[in-house]
N, C-alpha and C positions, 0 to 999 in steps of 0.2 A: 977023685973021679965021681963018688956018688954027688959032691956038691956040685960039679956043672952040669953033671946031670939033673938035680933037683932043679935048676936056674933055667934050662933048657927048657921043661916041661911044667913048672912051674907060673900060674895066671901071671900074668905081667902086671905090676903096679898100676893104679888108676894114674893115668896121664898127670901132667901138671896143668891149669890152665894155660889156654895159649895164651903170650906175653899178649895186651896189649895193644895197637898199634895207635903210636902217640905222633900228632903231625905235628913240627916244628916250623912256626912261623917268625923271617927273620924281619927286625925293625929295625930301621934307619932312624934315627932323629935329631943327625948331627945339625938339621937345619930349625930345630926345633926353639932354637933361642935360649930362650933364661927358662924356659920348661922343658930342659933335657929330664930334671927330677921326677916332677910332674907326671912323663911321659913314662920314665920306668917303674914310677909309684901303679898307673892306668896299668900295665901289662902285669907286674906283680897281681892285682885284684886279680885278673882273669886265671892267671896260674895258681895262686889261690882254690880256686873255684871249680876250674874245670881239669878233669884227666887227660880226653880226646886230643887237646894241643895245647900247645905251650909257645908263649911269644916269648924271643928273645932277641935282644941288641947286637947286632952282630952282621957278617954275609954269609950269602946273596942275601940280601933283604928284598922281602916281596912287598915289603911296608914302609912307605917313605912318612914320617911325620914333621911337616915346617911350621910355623909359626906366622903368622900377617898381623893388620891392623883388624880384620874382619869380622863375622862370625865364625864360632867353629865348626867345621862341616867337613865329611869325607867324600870320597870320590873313587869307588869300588870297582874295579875293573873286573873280576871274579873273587870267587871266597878266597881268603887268605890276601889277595894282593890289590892293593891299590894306594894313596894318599892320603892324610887327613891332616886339617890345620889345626894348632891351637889358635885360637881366634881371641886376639885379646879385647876385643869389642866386649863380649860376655865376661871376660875377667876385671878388666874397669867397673860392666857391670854389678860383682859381687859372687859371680856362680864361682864353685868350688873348682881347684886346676885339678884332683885328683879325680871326682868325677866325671869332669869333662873327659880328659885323658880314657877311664873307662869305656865310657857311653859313646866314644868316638870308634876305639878300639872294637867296641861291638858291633859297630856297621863290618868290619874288617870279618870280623866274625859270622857273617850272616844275619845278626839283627836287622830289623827296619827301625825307625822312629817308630814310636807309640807314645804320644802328646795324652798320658791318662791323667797327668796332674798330681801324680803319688808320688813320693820321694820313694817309697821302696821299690819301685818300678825303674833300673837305672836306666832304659830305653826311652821312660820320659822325658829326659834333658830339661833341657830348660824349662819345661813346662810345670815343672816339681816347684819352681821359684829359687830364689838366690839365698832361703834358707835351709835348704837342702846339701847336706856336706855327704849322702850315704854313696860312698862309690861301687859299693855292690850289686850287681846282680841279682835279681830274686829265683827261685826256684825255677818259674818256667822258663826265666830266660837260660839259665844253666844248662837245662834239659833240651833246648832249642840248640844251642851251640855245640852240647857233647851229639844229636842227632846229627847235625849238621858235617861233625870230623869223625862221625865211625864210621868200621867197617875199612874198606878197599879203597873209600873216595871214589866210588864208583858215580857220585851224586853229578849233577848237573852243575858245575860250580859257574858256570855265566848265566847263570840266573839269579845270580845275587848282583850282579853289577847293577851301578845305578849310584847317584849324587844323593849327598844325605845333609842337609842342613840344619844346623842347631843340635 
């Protein structure tokens, strides 16, 4: 008796942190060709990287990735869901498929291009040159994508839509 009474009036444990809340983005890329790899090497980096969400192979997929003769370039319908090619244009060229793959996935993410010419910048693409193999993300693009999937998702997600080339 006295022990539920202690437990009763007894200060309540300090909380646990709230879990959490991790968005799961599903990819397609059965159309993805000879870089089905590729493709899941590009979504490993981001899980990797970031806590906020995790891409993964599987359905519904809100992420279709195929493969053409072209550049690579995505096509953003809102955050989380849209298309993007492997573009074998740029792999002929020399650019790395695991980068690509990343840097492409990052439009998906909420990044834009940023042509700064850095390899450690992976939002630069192609603009890094074809000796560029770093498929990681730098700091502030991490902190851009984990802002981008905290919280509620309360965010504006059709303001990321928009065509991304290279």
């Amino acid at each position: 008796m006295v022990t539920m009474f202690a437990a009763l009036v007894a200060p309540a444990a300090a909380a646990a942190p709230a879990p959490e809340m991790v968005r799961t983005l599903y990819y397609n890329s059965s159309g993805a060709a000879e870089f089905q790899a590729a493709v899941d090497a590009g979504a490993a980096v981001w899980n990797r990287h970031v806590k906020n969400v995790k891409l993964v192979k599987g359905s519904p997929a809100t992420i279709r990735v195929l493969a053409d003769n072209g550049w690579p370039r995505a096509q953003v319908v809102r955050l989380g869901q849209g298309t993007w090619w492997m573009g074998r244009q740029a792999v002929r060229d020399g650019h790395d498929v695991t980068r690509i793959s990343a840097h492409e996935f990052g439009h998906l993410l909420g990044l834009p291009d940023r042509r700064t010419g850095k390899c450690e910048d992976l939002m630069s693409g192609a603009s890094a040159g074809t000796s560029c193999k770093n498929p990681n993300p730098n700091p502030a693009e991490i902190a851009e994508v984990e802002r981008n999937f905290a919280g509620s998702m309360s965010i504006d997600a059709d303001r990321f839509a928009g065509t991304f080339v290279g």
